[in-house]
N, CA, C and O of each residue as an XYZ file, in Angstrom:
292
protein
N       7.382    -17.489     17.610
C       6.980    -16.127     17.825
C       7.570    -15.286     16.712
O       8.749    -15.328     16.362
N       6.374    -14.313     16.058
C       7.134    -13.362     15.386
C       7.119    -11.994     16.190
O       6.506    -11.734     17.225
N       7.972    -11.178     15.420
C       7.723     -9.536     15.750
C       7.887     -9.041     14.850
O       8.923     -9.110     14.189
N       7.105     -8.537     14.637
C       7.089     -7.209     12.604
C       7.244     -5.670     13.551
O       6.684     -5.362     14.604
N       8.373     -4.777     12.582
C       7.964     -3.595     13.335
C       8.034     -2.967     11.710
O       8.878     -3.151     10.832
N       6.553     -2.010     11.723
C       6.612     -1.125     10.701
C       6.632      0.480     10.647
O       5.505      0.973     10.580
N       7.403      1.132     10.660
C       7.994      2.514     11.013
C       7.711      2.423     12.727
O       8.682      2.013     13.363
N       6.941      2.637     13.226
C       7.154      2.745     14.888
C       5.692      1.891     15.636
O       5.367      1.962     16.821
N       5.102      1.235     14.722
C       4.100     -0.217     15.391
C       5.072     -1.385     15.163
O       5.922     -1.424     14.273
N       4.860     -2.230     15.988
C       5.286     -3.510     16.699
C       3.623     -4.400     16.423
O       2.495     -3.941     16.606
N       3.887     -5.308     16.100
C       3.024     -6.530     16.065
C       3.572     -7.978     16.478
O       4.648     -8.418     16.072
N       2.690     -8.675     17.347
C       3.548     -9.835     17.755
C       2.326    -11.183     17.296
O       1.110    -11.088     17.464
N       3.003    -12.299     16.739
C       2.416    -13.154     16.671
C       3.002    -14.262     16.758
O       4.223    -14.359     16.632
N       1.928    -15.636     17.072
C       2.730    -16.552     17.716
C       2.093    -17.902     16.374
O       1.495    -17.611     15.338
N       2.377    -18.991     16.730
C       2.534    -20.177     15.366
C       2.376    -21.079     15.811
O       3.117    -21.067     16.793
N       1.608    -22.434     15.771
C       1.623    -23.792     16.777
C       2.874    -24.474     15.468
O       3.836    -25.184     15.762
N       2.618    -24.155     14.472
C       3.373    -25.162     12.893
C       3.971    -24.436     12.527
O       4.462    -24.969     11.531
N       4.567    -22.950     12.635
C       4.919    -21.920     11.777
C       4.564    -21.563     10.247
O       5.114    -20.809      9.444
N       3.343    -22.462     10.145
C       2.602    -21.167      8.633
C       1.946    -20.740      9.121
O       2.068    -19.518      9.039
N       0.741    -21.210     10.010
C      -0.377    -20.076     10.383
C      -0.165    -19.452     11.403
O       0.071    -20.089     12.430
N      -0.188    -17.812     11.425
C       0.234    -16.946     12.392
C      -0.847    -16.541     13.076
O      -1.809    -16.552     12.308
N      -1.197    -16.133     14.324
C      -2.156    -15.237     15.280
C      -1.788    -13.805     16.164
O      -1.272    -13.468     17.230
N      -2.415    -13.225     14.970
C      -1.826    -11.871     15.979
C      -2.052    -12.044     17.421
O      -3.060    -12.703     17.678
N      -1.363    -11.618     18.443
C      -1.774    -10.920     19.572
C      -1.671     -9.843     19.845
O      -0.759     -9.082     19.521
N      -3.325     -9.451     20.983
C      -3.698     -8.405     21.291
C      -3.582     -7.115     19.945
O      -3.827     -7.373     18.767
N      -3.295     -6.180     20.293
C      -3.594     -4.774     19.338
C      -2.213     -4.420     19.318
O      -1.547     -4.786     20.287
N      -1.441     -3.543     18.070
C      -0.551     -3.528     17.856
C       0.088     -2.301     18.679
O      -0.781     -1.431     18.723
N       1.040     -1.950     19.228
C       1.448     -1.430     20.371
C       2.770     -0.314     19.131
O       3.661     -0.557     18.317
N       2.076      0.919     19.746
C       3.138      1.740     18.856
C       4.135      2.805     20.363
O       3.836      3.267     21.464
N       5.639      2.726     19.284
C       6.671      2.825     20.037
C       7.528      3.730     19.278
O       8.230      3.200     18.417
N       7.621      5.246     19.463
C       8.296      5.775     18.991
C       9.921      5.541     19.056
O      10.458      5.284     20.133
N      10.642      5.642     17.880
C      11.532      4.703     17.704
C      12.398      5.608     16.649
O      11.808      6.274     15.799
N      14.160      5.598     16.767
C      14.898      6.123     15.782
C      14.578      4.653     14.525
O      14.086      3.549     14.763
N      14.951      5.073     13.563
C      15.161      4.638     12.237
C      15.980      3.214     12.409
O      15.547      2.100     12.116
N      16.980      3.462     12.835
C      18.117      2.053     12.744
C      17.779      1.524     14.301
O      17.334      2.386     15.059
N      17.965      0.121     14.850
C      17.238     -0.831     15.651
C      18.606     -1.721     16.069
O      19.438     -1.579     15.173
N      19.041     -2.488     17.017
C      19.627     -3.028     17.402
C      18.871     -4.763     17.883
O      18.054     -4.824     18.802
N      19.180     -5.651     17.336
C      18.338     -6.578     17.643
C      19.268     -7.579     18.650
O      20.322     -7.054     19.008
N      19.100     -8.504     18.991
C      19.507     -9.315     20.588
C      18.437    -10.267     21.036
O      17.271     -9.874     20.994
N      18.680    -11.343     21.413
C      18.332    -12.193     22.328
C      18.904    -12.294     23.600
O      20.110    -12.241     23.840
N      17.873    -12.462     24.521
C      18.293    -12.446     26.253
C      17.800    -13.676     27.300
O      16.675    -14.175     27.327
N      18.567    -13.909     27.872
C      18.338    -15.071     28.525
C      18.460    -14.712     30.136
O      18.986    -13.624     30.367
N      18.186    -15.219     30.878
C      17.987    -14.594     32.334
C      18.237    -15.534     33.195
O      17.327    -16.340     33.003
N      19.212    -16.124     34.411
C      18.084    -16.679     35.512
C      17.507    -16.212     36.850
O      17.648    -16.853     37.891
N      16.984    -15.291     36.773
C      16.597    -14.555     37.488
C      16.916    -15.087     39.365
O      16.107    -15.137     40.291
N      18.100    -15.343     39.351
C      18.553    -15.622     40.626
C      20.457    -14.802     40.190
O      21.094    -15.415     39.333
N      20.936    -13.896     40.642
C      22.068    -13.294     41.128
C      23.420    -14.229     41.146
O      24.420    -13.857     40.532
N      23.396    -15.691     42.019
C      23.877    -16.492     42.343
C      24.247    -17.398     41.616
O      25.160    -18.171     41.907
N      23.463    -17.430     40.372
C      23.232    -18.454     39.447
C      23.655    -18.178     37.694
O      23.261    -17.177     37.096
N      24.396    -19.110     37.136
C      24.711    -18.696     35.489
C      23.661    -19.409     34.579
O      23.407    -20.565     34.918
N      23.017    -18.933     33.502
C      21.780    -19.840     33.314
C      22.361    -19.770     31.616
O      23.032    -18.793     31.283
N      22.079    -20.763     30.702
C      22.840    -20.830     29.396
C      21.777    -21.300     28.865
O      21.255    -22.267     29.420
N      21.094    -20.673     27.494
C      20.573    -21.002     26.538
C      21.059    -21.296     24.958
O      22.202    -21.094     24.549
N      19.655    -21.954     23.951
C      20.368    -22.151     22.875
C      19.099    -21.871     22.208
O      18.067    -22.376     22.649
N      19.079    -20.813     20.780
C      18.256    -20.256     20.524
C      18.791    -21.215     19.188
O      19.923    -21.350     18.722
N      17.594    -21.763     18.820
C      17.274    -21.957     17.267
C      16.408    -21.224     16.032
O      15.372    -20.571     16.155
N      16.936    -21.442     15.158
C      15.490    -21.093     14.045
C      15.285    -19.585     14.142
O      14.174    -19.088     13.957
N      16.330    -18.886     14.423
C      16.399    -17.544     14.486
C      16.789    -17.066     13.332
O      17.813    -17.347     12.708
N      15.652    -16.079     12.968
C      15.765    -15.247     11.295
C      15.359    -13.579     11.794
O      14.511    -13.332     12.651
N      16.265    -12.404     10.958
C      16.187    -11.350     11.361
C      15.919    -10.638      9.853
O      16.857    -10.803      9.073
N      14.505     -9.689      9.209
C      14.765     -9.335      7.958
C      14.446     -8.063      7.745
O      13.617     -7.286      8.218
N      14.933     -8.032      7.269
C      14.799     -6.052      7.238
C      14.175     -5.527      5.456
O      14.890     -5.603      4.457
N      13.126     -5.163      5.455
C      12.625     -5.015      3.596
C      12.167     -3.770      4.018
O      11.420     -3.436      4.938
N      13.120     -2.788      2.650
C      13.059     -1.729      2.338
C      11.550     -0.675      2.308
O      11.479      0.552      2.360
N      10.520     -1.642      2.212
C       9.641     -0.941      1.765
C       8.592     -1.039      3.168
O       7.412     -0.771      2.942
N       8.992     -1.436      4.703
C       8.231     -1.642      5.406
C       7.117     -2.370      5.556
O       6.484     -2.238      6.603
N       6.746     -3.109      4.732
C       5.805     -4.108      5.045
C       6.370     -5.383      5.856
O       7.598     -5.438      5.916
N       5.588     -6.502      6.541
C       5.935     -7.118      7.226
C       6.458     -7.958      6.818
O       6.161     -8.143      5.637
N       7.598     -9.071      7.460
C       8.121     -9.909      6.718
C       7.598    -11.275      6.874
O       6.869    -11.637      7.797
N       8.160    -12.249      5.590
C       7.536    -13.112      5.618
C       9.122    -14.364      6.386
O      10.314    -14.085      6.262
N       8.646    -15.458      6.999
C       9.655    -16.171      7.199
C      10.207    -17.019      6.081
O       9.534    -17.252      5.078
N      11.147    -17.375      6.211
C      12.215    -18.124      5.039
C      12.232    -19.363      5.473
O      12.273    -19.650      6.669
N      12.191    -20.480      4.213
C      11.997    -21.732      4.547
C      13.163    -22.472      4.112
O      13.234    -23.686      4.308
């Protein structure tokens, strides 16, 4: 899965191989301050319960000029 955000649109797309991308749906705009806080979240949606994940292949890029980014190989 990617997420591009360019000044305050969000675009999400997903990858079966990670070169060819597919947008989904229409790009969803979100008024938004300037600087962004990024995070991964994991849940198990039971109270009672501790649930532990392990996120791989995680890349975060930030380019000056707002266009979308490309992934790093």
């Amino acid at each position: 899965m990617r997420l591009t955000r360019t000044n305050n649109v969000f675009r999400a797309y997903l990858s079966p191989d990670g070169i060819t991308w597919n947008e989904l749906d229409n790009p969803l705009t979100i008024p938004m301050a300037p600087t962004v806080y990024v995070g991964l979240v994991v849940c198990a949606h039971n109270n009672g319960l501790r649930c532990t994940a392990v996120f791989d292949n995680v890349y975060i890029s930030s380019i000056i000029n707002h266009t979308a980014p490309t992934l790093a190989r």
